[in-house]
C-alpha positions as CSV (number, residue, x, y, z in Angstrom):
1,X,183.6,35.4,-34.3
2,X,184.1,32.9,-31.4
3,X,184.3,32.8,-27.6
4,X,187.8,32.9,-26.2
5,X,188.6,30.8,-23.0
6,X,187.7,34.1,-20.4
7,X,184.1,34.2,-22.4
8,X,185.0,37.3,-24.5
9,X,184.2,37.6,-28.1
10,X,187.2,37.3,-30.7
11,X,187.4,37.4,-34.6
12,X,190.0,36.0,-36.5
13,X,190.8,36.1,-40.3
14,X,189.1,33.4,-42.8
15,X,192.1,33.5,-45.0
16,X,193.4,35.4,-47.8
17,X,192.1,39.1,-47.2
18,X,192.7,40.9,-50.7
19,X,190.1,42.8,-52.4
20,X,189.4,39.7,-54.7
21,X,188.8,36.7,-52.2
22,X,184.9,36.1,-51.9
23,X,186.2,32.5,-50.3
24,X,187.2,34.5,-47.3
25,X,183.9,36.4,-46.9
26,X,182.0,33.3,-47.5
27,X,183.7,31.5,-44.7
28,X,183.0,34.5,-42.4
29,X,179.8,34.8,-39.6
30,X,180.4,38.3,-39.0
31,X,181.8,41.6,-40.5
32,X,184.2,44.3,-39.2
33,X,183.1,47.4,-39.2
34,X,185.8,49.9,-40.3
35,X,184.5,54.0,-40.3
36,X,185.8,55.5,-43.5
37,X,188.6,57.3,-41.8
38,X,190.1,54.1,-40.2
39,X,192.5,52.1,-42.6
40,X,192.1,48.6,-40.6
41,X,191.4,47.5,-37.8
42,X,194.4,46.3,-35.0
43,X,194.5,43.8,-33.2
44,X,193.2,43.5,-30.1
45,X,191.5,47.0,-31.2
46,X,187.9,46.5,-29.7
47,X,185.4,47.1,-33.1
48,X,181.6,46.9,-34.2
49,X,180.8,43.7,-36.0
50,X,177.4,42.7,-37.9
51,X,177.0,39.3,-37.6
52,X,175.6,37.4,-40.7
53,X,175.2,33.9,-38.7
54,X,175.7,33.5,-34.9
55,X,178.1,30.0,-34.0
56,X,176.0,27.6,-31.7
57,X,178.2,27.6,-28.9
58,X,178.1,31.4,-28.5
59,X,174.6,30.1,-27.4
């Protein structure tokens, strides 16, 4: 999660997104919520995120 340059909240990917790359949730401060009958998430699609650490300058 960051703050875009209008002071909304934005994710963007860490990297690889397969099944097998922990790298990429490591690297991550929050995670997507997806309900079980949604396949992904678009972009720009507004979604629920639970945030494992907060960036300082969303502060």
């Amino acid at each position: 999660m960051y703050v875009d340059d209008t002071g909304g909240y934005r994710a963007k990917l860490t990297g690889n997104q397969s099944s097998g790359a922990l790298s990429s949730m490591a690297m991550a401060n929050g995670l997507a919520i997806c309900p079980d009958d949604i396949g992904m998430i678009d972009v720009d699609e507004i979604a629920k995120v639970e945030m494992i650490d907060w960036p300082d300058d969303i502060f």
